[in-house]
C-alpha positions as semicolon CSV with decimal commas, in nm:
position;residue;x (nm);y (nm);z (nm)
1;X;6,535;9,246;-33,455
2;X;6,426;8,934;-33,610
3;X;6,706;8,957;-33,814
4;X;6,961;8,854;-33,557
5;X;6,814;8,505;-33,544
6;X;6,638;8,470;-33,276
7;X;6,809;8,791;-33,120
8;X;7,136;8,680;-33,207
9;X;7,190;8,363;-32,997
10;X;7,436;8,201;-33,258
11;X;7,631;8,508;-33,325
12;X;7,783;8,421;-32,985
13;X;7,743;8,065;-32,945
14;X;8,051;7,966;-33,147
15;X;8,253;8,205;-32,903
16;X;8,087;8,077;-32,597
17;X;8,155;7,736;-32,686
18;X;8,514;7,764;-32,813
19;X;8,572;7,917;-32,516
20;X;8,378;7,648;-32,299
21;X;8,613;7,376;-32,480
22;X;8,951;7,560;-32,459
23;X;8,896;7,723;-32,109
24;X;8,964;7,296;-31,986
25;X;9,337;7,334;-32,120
26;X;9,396;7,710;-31,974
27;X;9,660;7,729;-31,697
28;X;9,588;7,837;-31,365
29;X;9,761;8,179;-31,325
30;X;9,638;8,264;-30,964
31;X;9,535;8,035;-30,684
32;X;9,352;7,727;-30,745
33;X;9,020;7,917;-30,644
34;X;9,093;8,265;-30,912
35;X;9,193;8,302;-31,221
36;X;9,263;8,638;-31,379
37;X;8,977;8,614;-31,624
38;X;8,696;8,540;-31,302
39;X;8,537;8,889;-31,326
40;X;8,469;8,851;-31,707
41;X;8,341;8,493;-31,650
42;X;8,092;8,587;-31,378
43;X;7,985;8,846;-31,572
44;X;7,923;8,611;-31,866
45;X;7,701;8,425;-31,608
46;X;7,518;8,685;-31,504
47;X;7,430;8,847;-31,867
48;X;7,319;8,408;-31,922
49;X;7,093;8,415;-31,607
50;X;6,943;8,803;-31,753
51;X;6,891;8,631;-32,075
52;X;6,699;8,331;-32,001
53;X;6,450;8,477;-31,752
54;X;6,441;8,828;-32,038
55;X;6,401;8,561;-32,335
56;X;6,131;8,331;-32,172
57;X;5,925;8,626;-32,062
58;X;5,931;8,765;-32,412
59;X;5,791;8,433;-32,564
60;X;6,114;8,275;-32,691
61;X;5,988;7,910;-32,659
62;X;6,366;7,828;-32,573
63;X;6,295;7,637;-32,256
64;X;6,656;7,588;-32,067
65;X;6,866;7,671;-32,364
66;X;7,030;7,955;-32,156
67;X;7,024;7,768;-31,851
68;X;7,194;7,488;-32,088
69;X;7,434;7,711;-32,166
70;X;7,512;7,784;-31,780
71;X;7,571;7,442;-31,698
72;X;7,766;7,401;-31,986
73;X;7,983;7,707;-31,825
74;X;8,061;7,550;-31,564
75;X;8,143;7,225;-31,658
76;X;8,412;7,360;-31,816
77;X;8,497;7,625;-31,537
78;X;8,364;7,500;-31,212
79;X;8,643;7,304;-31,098
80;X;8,532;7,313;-30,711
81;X;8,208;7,363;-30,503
82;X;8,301;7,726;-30,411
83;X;8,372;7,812;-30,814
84;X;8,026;7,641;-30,877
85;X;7,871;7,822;-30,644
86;X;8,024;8,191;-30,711
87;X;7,885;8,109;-31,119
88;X;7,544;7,971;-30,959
89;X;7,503;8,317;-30,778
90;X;7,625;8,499;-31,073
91;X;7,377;8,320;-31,265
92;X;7,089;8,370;-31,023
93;X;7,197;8,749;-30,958
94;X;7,133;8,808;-31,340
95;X;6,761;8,624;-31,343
96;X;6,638;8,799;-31,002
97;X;6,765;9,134;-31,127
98;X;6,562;9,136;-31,422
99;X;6,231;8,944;-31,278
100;X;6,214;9,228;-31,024
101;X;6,245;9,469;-31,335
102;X;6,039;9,357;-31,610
103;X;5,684;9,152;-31,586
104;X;5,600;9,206;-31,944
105;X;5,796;9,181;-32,219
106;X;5,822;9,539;-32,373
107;X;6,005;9,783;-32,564
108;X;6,274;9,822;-32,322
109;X;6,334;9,413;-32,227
110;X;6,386;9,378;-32,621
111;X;6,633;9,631;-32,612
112;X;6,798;9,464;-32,262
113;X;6,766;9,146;-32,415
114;X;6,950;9,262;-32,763
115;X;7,255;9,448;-32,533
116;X;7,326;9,158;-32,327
117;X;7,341;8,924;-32,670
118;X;7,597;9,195;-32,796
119;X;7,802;9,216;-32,418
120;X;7,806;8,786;-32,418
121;X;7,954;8,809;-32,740
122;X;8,227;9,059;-32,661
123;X;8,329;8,885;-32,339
124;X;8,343;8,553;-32,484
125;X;8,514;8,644;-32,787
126;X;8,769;8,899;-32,592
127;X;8,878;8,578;-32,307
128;X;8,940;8,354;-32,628
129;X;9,175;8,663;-32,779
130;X;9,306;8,732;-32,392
131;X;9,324;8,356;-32,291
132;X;9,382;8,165;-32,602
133;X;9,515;7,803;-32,439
């Protein structure tokens, strides 16, 4: 696993962020409050929320890097309170889940931890591909 650099964070980033900096320019589709990519996005912010609490409890020495990356979600898509706030819960949803599931970091948190690295990446890379401007 240590092959994925760190479990794979940058193998995503790029994504994440090229989506972070186009998602500014994207037209709004629905009403001001949806747009049709929402369900992906607060997806993406739960699988962030999983990862920080999964990497932190298996010794990642990361400190808010994922949390980072959460803010840095929705600075680009947070346009109002009640946006912010459906992301924030998304976020939260995603850290809860998997601090009621795992107090040690074992076999199967790796392998959670590994799944939602592979999930971020897809999501981000398929709304850039879906949602290019």
């Amino acid at each position: 696993m240590q092959s994925l650099k760190r479990y794979g964070c940058n193998g995503w980033l790029l994504p994440l962020s090229l989506l972070l900096v186009m998602s500014t320019s994207w037209p709004t589709f629905a009403a001001p409050e949806g747009k049709p990519y929402d369900d992906r996005l607060l997806r993406l912010s739960e699988i962030l929320g999983a990862i920080h609490y999964l990497r932190e409890l298996c010794g990642a020495n990361e400190g808010q890097y994922w949390r980072d990356r959460m803010r840095d979600l929705m600075d680009a898509e947070g346009s109002s309170a009640l946006r912010r706030a459906k992301l924030t819960r998304a976020f939260n949803q995603g850290y809860r889940s998997y601090s009621r599931t795992y107090n040690t970091c074992s076999p199967s948190a790796q392998t959670a931890i590994t799944r939602f690295l592979s999930e971020g990446s897809e999501l981000s890379e398929g709304m850039l591909k879906s949602f290019p401007n």
